[in-house]
Backbone as numpy.savetxt, mean C-alpha at the origin, in Angstrom:
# Nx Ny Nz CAx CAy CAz Cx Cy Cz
12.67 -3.61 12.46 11.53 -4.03 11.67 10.63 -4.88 12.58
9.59 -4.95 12.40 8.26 -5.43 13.50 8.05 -6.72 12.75
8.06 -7.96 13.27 7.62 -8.96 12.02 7.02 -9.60 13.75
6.29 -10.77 12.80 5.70 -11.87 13.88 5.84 -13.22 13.14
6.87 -13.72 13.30 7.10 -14.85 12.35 6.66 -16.25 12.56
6.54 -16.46 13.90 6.06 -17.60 14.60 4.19 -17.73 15.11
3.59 -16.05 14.51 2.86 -16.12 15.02 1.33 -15.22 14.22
1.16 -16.79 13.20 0.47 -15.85 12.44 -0.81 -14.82 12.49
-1.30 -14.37 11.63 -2.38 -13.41 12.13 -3.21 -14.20 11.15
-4.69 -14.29 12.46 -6.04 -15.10 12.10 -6.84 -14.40 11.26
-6.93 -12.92 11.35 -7.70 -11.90 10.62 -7.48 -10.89 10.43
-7.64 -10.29 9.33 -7.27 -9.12 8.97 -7.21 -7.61 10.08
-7.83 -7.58 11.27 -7.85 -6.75 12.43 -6.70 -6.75 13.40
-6.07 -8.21 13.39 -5.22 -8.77 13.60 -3.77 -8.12 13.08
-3.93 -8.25 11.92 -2.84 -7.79 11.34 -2.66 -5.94 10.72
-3.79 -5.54 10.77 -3.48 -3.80 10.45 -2.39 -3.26 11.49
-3.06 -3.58 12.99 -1.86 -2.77 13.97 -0.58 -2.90 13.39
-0.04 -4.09 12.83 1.39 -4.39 12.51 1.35 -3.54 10.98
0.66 -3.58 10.46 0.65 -3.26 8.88 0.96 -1.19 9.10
0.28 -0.86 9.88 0.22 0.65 10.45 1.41 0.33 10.94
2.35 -0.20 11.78 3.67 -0.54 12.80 4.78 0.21 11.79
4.16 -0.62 10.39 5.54 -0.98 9.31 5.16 0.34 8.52
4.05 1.26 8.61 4.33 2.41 7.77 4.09 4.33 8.88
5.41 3.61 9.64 5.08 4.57 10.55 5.76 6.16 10.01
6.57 5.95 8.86 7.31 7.08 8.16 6.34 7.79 7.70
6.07 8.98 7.70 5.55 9.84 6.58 5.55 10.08 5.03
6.94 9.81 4.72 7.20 10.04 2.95 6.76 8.61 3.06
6.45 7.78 3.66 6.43 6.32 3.00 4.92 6.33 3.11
4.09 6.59 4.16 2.66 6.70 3.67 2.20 7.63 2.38
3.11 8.34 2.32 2.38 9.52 1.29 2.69 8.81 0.15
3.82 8.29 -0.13 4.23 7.49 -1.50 3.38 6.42 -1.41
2.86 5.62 -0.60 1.70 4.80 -0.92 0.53 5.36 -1.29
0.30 6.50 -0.98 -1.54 7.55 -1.37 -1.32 7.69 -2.54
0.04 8.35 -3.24 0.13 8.91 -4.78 0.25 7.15 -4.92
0.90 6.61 -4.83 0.77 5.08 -6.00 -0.56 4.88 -5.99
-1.08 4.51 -4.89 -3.01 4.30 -4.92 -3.20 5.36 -5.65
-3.61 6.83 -5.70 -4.07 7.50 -6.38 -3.99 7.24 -8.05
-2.63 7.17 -8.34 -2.11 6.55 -9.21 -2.97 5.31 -10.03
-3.23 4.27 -9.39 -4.14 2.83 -9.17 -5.33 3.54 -9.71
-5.91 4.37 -9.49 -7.15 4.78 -10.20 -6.94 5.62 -11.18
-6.26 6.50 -11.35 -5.70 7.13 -12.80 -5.19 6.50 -13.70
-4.52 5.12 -13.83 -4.55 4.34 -14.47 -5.69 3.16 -14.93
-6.94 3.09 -14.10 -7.64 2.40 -14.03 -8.47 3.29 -14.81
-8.68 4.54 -14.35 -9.60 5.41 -15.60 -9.31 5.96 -16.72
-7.93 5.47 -17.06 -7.32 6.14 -18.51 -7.40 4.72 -19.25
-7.95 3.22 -18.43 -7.73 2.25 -19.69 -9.55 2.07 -19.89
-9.83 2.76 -18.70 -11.47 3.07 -19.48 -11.74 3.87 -20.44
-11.13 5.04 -20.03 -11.58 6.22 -21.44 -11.24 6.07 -22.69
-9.79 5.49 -22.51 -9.28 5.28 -23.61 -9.68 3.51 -24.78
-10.16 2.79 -23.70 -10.06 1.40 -24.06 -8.88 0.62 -24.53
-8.05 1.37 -23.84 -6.45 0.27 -23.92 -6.52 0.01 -22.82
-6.25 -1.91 -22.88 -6.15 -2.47 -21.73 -4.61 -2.66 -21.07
-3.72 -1.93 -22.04 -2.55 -2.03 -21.37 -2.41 -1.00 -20.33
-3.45 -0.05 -19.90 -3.39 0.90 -18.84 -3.35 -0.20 -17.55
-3.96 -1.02 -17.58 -4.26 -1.90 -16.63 -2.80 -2.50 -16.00
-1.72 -2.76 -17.12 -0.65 -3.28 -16.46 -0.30 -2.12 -15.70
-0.03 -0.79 -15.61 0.59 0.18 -14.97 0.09 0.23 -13.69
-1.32 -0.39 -13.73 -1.74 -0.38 -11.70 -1.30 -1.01 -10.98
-0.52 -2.20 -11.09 0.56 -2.86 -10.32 2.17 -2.39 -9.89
2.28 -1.92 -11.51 3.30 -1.38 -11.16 3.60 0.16 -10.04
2.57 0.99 -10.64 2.76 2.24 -9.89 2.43 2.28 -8.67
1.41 1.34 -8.23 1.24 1.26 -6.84 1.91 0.54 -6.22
2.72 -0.65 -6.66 4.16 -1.66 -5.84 4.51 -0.05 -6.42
5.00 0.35 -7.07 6.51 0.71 -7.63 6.56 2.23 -6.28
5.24 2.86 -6.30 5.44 4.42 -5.26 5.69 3.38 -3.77
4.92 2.26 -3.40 5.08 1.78 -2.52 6.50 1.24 -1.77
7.08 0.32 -2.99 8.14 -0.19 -1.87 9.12 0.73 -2.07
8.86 1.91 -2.99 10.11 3.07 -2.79 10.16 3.31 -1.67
8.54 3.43 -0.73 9.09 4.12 -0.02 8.83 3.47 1.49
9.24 1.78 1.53 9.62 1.06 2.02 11.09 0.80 2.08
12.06 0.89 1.04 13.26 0.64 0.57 13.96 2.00 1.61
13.68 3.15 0.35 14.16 4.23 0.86 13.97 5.07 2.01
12.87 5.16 2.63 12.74 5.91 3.61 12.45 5.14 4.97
11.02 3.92 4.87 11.21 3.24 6.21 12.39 2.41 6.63
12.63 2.17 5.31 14.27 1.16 5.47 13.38 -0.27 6.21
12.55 -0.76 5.94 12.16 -2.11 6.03 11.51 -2.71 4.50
11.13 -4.22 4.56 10.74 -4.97 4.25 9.26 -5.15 3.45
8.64 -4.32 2.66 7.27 -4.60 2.28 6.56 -5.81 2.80
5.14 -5.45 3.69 4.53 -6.58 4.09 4.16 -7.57 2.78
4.02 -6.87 1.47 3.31 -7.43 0.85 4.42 -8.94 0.22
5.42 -9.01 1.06 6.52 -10.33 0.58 5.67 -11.00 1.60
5.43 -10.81 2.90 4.93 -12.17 3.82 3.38 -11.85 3.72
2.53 -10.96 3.48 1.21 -10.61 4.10 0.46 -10.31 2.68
0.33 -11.02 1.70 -0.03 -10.23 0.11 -1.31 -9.81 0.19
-2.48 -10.34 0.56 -3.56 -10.00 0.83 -3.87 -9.27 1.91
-3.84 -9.44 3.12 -3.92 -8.62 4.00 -2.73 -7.39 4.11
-1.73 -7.28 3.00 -1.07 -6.04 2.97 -1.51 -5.20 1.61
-1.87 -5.72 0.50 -2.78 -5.34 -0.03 -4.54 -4.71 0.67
-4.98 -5.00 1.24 -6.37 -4.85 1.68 -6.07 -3.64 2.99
-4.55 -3.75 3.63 -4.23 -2.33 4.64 -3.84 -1.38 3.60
-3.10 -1.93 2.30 -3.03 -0.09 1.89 -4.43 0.05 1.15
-5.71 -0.29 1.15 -6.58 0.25 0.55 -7.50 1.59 1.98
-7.49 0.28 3.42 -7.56 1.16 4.40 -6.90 2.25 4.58
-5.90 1.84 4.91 -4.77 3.00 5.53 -4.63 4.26 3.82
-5.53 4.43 2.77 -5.48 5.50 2.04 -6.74 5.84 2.15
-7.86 5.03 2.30 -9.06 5.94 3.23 -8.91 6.59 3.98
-8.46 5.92 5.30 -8.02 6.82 6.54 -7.43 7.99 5.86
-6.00 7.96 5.03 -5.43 9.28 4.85 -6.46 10.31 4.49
-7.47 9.95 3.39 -8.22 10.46 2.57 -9.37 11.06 3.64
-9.15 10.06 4.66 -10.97 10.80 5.90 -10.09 12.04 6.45
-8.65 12.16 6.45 -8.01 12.45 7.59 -8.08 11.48 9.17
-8.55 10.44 9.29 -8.00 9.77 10.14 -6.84 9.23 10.50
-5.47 9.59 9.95 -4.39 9.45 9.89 -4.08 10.67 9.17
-3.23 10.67 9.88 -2.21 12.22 9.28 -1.31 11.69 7.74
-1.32 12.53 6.49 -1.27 12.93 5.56 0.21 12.73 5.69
């Protein structure tokens, strides 16, 4: 596992290389794209519908596809225990990228 414990990161540019480090698996990026994807299918079903309990499911499904596939497949640590914001704000990047194809799928 890649950590920098003694040595924090000043800015978010700073910290992607490591954030990309920790999702170098394939099933584990892809299970982060469907949870994000997810994050907006739940976000547009508590619009259409006007239940705001759609809203709780965007935390869950996007942690929940995520550290599956932190647990199970990278076999490390979710940044988002030491890095919540700046590991939050890399999986919004790092599912663009998937989405430009600037990172492989």
């Amino acid at each position: 596992m890649t950590d920098r414990p003694n040595e924090p990161f000043r800015c978010f540019r700073e910290f992607y290389p490591f954030y990309l480090a920790e999702h170098a698996n394939r099933t584990c990026r892809r299970l982060h794209f469907i949870g994000s994807c997810l994050v907006f299918a739940a976000l547009a079903a508590a619009i259409l519908t006007a239940n705001g309990w759609w809203l709780l499911a965007m935390p869950a499904v996007g942690y929940g596809f995520a550290w599956l596939g932190h647990f199970a497949f990278e076999k490390n640590r979710p940044a988002t225990f030491r890095h919540p914001l700046y590991s939050l704000m890399g999986d919004w990047v790092m599912f663009r990228d998937m989405l430009t194809r600037r990172m492989p799928f």
